[in-house]
MARBA-3410 file (N, C-alpha, C, O; in Angstrom, 1 decimal):
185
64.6,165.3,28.8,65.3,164.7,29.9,66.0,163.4,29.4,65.7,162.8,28.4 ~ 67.1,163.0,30.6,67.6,161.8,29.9,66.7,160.6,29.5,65.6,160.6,30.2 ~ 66.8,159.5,28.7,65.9,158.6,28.3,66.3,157.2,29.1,65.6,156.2,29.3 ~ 67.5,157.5,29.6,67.5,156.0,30.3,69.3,155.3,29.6,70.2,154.8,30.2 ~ 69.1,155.5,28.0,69.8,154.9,27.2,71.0,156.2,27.4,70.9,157.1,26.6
72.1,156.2,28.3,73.0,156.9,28.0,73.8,157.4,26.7,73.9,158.5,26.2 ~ 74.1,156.1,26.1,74.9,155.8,25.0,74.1,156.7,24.1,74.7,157.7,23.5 ~ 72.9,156.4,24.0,72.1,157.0,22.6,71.4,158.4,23.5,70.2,158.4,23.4 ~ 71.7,159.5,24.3,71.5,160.6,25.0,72.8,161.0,24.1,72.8,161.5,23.0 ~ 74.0,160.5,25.0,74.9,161.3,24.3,75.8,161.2,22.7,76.6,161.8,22.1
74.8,160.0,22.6,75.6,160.0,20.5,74.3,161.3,20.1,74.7,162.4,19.6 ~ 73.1,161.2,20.3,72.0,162.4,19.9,72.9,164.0,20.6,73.2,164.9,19.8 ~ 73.1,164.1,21.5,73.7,165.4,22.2,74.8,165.6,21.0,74.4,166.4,20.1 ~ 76.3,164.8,20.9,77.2,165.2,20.3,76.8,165.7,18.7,77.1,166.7,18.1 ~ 76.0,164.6,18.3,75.3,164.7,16.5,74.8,166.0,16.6,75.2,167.0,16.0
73.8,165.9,17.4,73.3,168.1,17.5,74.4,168.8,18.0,74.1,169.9,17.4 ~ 75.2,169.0,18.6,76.1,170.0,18.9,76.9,169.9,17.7,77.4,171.0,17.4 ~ 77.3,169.1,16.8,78.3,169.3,15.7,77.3,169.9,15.0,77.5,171.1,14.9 ~ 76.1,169.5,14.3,75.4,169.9,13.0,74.9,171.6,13.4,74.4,172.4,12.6 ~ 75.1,171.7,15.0,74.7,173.1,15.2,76.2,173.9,14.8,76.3,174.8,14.0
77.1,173.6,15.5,78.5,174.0,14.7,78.8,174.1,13.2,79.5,175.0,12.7 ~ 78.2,172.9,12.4,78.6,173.2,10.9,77.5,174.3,10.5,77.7,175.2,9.7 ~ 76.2,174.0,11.4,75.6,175.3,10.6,75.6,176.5,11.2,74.5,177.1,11.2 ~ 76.5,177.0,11.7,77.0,178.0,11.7,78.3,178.2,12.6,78.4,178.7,13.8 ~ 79.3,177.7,11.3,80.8,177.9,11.4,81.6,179.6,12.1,82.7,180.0,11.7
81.2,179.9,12.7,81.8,181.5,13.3,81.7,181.1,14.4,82.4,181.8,15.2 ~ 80.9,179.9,15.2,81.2,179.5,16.7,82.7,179.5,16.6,83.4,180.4,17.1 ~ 83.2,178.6,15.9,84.7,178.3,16.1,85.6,179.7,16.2,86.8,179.6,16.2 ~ 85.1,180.6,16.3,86.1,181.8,15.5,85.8,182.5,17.3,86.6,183.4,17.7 ~ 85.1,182.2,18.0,84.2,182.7,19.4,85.2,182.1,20.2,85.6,181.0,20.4
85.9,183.5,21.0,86.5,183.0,22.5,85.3,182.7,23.3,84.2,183.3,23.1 ~ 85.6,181.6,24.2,84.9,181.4,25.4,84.7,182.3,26.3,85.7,182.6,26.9 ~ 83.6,182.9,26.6,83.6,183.0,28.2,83.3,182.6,29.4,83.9,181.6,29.6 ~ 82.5,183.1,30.6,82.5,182.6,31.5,81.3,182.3,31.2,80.8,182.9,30.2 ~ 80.5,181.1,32.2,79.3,180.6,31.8,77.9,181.5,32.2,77.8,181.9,33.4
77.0,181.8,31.5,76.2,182.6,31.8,74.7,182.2,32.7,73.9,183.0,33.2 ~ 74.7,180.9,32.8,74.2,179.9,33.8,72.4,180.4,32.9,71.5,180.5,33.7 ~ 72.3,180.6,31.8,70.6,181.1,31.6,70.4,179.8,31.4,71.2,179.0,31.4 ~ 68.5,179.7,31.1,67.8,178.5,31.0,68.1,177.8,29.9,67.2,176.9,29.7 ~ 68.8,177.7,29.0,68.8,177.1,27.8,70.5,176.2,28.3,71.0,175.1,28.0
70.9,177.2,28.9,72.7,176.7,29.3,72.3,175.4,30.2,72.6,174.2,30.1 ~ 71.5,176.0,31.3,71.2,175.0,32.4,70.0,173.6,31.9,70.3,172.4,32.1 ~ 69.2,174.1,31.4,68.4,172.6,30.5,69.9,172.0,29.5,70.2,170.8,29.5 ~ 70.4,172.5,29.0,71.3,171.4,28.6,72.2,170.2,29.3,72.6,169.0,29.0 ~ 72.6,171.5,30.5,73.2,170.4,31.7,72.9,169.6,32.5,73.7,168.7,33.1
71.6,169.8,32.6,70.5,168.6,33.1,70.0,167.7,32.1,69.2,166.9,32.5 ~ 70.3,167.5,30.8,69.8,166.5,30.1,70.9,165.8,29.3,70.8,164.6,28.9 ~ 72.1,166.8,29.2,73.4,165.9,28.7,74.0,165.2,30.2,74.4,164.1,30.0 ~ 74.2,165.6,31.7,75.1,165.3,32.6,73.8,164.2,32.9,73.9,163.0,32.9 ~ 73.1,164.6,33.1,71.9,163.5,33.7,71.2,162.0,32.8,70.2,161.3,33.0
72.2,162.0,32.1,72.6,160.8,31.0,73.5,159.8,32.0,73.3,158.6,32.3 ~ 74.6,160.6,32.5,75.1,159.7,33.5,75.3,159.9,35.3,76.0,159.4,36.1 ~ 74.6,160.6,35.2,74.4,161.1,36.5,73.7,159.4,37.5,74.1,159.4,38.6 ~ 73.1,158.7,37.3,72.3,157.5,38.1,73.8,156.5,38.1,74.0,155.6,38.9 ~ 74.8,156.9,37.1,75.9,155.6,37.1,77.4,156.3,37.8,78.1,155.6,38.5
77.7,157.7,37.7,78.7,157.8,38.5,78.4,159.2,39.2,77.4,159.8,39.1 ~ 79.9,159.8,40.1,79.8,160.7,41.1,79.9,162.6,39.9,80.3,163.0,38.8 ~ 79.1,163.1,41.2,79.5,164.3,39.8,80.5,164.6,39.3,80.4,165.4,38.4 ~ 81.7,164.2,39.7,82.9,164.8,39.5,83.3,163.6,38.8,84.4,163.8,38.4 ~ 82.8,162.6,38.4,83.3,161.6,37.6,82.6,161.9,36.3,83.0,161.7,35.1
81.3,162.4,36.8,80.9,163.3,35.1,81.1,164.3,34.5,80.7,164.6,33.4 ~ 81.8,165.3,35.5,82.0,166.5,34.9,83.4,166.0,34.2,83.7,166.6,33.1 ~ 84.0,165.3,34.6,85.3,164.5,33.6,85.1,164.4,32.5,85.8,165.0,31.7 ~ 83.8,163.4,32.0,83.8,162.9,31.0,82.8,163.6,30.3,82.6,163.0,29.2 ~ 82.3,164.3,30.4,81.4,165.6,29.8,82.7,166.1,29.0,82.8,165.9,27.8
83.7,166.7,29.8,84.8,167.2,29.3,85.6,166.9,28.1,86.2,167.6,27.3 ~ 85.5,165.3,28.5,86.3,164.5,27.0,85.2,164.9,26.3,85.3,165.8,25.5 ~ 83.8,164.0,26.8,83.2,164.0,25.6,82.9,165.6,24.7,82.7,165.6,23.5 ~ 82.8,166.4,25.2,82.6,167.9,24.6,84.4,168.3,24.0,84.5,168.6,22.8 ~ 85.4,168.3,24.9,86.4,168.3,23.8,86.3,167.2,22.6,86.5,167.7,21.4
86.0,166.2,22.7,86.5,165.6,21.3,85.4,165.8,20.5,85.6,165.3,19.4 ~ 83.8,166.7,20.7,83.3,167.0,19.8,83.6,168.3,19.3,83.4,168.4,18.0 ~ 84.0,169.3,19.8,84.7,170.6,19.7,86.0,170.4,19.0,86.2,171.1,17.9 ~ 86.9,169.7,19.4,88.2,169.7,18.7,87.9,169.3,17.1,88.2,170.0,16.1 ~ 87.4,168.3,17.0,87.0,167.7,15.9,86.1,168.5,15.0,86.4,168.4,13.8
85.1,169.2,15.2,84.1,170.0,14.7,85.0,171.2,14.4,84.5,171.8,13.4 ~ 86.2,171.9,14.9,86.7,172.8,14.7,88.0,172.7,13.5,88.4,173.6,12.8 ~ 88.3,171.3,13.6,88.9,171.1,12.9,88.6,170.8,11.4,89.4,171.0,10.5 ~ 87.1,170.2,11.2,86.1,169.8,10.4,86.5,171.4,9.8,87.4,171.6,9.0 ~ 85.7,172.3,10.2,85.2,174.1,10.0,87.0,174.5,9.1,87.1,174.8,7.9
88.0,174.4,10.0,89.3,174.9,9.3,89.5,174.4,8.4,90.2,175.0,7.6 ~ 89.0,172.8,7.9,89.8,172.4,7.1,88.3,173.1,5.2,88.4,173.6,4.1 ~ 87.6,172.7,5.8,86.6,173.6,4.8,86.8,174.6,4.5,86.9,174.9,3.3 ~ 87.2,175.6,5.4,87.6,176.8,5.2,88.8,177.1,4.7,89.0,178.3,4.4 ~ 89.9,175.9,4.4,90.9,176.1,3.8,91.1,175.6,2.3,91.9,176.0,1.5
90.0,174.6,2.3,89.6,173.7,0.6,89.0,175.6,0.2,89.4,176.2,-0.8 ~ 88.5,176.0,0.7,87.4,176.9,0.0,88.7,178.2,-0.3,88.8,178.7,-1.4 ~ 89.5,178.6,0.8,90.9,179.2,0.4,91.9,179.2,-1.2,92.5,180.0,-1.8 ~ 91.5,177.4,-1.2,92.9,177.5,-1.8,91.7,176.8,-3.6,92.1,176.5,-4.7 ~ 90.8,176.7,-3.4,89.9,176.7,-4.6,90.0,175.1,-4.9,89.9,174.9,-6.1
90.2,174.3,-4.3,90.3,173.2,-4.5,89.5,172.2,-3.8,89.1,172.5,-2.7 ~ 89.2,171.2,-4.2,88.3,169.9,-3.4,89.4,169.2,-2.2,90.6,169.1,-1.9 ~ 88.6,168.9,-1.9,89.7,167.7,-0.5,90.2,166.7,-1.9,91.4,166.4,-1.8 ~ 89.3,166.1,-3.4,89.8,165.3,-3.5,91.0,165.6,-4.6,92.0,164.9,-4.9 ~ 90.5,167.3,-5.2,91.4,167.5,-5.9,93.0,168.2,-5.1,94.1,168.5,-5.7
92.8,168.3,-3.7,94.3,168.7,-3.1,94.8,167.2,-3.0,96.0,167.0,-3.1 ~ 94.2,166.5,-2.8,95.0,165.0,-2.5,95.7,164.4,-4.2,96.6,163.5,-4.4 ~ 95.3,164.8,-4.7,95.8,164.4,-6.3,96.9,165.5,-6.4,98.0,165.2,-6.9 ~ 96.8,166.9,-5.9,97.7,167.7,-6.5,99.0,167.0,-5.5,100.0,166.6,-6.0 ~ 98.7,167.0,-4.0,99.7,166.5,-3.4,100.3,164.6,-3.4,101.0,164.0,-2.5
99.9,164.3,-4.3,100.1,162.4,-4.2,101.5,162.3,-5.1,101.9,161.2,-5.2 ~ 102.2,163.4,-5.6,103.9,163.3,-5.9,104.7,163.7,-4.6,105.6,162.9,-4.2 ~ 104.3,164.7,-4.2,105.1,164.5,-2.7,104.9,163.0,-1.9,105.8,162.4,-1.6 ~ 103.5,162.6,-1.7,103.3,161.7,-0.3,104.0,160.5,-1.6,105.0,160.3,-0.8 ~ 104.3,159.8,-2.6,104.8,158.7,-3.5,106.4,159.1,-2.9,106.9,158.1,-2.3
107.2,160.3,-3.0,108.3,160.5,-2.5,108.5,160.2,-1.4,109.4,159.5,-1.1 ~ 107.7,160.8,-0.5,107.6,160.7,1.2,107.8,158.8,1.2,108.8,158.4,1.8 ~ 107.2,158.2,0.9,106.9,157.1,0.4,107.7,156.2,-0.2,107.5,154.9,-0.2 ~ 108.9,156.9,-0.8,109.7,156.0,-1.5,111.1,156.1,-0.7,111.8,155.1,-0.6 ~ 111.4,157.6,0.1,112.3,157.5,0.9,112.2,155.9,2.1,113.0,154.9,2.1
111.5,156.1,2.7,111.2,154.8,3.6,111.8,155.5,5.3,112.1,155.1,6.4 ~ 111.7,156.9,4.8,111.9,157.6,6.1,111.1,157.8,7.4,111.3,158.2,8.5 ~ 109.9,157.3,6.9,108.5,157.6,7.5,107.9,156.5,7.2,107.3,156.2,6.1 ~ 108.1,155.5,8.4,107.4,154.3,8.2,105.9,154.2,8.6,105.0,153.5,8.2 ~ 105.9,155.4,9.8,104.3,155.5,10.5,103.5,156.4,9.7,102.3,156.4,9.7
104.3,157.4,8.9,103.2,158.3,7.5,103.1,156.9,6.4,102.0,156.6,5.9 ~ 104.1,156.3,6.2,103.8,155.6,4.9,102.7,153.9,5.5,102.1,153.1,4.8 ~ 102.8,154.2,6.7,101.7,153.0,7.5,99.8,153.6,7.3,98.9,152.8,7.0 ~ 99.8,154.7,7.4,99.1,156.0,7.6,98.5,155.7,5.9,97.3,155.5,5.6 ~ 99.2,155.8,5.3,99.0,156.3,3.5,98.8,154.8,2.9,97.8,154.6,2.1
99.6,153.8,3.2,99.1,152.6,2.8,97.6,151.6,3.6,96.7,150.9,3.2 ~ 97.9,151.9,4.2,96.8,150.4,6.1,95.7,151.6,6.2,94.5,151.2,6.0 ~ 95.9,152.8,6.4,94.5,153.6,7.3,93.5,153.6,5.9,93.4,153.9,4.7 ~ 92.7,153.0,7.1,90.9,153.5,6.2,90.2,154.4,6.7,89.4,154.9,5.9 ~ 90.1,154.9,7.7,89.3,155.9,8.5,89.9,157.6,7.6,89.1,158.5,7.5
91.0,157.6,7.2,91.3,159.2,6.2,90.2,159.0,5.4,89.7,160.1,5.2 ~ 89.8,158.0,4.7,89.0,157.8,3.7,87.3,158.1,3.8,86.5,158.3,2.9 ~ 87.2,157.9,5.4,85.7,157.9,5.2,85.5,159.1,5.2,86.3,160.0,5.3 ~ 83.8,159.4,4.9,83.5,160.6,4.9,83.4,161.1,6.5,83.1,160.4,7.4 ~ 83.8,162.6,6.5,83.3,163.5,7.7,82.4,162.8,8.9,82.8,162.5,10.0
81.0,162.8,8.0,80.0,162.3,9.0,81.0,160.9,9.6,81.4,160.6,10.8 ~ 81.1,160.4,8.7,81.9,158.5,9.7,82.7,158.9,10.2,82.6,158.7,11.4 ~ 83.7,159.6,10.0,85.0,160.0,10.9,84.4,160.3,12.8,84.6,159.9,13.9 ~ 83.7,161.3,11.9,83.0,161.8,13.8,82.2,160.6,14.1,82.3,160.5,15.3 ~ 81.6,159.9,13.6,81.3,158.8,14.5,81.6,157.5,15.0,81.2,156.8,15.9
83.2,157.4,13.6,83.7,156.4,14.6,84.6,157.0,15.8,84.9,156.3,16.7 ~ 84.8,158.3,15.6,85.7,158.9,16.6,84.7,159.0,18.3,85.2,159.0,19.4 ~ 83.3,158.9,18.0,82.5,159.8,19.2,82.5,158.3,19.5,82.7,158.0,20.7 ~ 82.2,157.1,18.5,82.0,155.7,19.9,83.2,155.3,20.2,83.2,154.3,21.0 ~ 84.2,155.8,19.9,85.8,155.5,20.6,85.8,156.3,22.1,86.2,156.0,23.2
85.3,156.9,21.8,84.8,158.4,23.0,84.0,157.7,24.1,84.4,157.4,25.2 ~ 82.3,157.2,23.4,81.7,156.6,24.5,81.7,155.4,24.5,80.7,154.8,25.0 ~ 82.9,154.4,24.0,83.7,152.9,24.9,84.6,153.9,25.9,84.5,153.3,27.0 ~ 85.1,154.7,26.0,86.0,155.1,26.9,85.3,155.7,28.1,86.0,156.2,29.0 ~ 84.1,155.8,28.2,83.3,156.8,29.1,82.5,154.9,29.1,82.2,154.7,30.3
82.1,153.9,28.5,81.3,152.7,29.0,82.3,152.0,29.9,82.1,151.1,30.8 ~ 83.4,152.5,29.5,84.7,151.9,30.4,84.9,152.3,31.9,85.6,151.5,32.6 ~ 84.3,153.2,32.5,84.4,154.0,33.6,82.9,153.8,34.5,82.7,154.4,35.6 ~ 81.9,153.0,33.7,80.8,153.3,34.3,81.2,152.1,34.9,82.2,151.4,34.5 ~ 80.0,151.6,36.1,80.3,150.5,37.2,79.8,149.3,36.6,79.1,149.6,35.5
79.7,147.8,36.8,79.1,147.0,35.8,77.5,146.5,36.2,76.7,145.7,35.7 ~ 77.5,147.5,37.6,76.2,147.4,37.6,75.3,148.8,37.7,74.7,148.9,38.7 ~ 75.2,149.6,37.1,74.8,151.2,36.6,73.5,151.3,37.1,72.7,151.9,36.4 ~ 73.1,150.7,38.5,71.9,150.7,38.8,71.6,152.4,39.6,70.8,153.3,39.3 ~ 73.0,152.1,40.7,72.5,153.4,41.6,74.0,154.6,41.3,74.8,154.0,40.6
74.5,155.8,41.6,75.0,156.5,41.8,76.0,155.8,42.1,75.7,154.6,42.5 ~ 77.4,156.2,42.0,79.1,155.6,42.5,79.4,156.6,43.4,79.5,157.7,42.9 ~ 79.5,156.5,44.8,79.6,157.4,45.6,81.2,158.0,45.4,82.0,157.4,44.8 ~ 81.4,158.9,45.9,83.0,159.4,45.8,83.7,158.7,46.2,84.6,158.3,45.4 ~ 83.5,158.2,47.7,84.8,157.6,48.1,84.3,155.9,48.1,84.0,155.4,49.2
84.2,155.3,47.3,84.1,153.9,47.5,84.6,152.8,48.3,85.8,152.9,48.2 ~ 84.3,152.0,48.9,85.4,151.4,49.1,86.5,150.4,48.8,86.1,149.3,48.3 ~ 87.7,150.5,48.9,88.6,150.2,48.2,89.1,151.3,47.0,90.1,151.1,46.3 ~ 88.4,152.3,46.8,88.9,153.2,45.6,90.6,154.3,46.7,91.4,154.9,46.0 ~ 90.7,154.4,47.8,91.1,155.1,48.0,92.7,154.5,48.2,93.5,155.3,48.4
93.2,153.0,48.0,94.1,152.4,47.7,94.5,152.8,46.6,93.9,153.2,45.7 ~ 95.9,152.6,46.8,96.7,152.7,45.5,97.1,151.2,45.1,96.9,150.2,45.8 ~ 97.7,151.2,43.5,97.8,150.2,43.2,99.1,150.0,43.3,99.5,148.8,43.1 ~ 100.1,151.0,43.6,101.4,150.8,43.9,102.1,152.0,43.5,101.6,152.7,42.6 ~ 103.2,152.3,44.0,104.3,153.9,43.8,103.8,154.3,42.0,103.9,153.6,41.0
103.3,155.7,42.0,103.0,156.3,41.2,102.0,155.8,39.9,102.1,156.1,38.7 ~ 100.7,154.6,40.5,99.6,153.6,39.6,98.6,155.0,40.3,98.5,155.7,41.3 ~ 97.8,154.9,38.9,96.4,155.7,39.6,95.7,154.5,40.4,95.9,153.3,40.8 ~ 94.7,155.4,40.4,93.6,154.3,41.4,92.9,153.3,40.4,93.1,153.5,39.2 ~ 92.3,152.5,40.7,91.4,151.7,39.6,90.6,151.1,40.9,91.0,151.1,42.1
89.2,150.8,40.3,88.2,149.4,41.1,88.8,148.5,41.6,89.7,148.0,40.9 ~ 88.6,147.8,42.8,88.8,146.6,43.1,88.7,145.3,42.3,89.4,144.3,42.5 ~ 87.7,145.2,41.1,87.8,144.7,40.1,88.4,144.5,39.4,88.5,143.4,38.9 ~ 89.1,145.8,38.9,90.1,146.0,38.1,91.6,145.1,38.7,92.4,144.3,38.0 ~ 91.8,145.4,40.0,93.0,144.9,40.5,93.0,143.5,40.6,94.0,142.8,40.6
91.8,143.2,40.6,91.9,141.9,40.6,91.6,140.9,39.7,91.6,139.8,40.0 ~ 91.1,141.3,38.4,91.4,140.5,36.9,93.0,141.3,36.7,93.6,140.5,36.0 ~ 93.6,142.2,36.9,95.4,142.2,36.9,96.3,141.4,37.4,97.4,141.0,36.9 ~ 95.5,141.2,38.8,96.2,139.9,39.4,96.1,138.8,38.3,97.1,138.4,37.8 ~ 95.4,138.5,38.0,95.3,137.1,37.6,96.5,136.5,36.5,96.5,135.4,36.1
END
């Protein structure tokens, strides 16, 4: 069950669902189906949703369940294709980057591509390994999910709050009253 510490429920949830995906890569290859609702499906949805279940409405966590499970799935599948394509073409990640660094020097010398040659010179994140990638990507994930929780995470966020049902003006989503008002300032 959840421990209290959301953050560290769901960095442990995402870390086990990817290392269950790398070890065994043929999930990715699996259409979805409909949900089979057995005990192993349902204990997981009570111990990953019930992470934030005391801080917002259910429908505010079936949201971010959503991100948070897409960006561990997109990412984990993209992890699986790209292995599976080093292993294709008989090559390392570091020996395809050596074969391809006369193209990207050209790409590079045109000056046609200022945001690839931004990308090839400034980024460090291409550089880390796998494991760092997914985790600086998963706490990008849960700042964007600590962003949404209330600043006091004592009790439940009921649906209709008050003041949530204001707009903030012709075509603004909704935000907290909080929000609208460090905007003002």
């Amino acid at each position: 069950m959840p421990s209290g510490d959301w953050r560290a429920d769901l960095t442990r949830y995402a870390e086990g669902l990817r290392a269950m995906w790398l070890r065994h890569p043929w999930i990715a290859t699996v259409q979805r189906s409909l949900p089979s609702f057995g005990p192993n499906q349902l204990r997981q949805i009570e111990r990953v949703m019930g992470a934030l279940d005391p801080h917002v409405s259910i429908d505010e966590n079936l949201g971010l369940m959503a991100m948070l499970n897409g960006y561990i799935e997109g990412t984990v599948r993209e992890e699986i294709s790209s292995a599976r394509e080093f292993r294709r073409s008989g090559l390392s990640e570091s020996e395809w980057m050596t074969r391809s660094s006369p193209r990207v020097h050209q790409l590079l010398e045109s000056g046609d591509y200022p945001i690839f040659s931004k990308i090839v010179m400034e980024a460090r994140r291409p550089h880390l390994s796998r494991d760092d990638q997914f985790r600086y990507g998963l706490q990008r994930v849960l700042d964007c999910i600590a962003a949404t929780l209330p600043s006091t995470a004592e009790s439940p966020m009921p649906a209709h709050r008050e003041g949530w049902e204001d707009q903030d003006g012709p075509g603004q989503a909704r935000s907290r009253p909080s929000e609208r008002a460090s905007r003002a300032k």
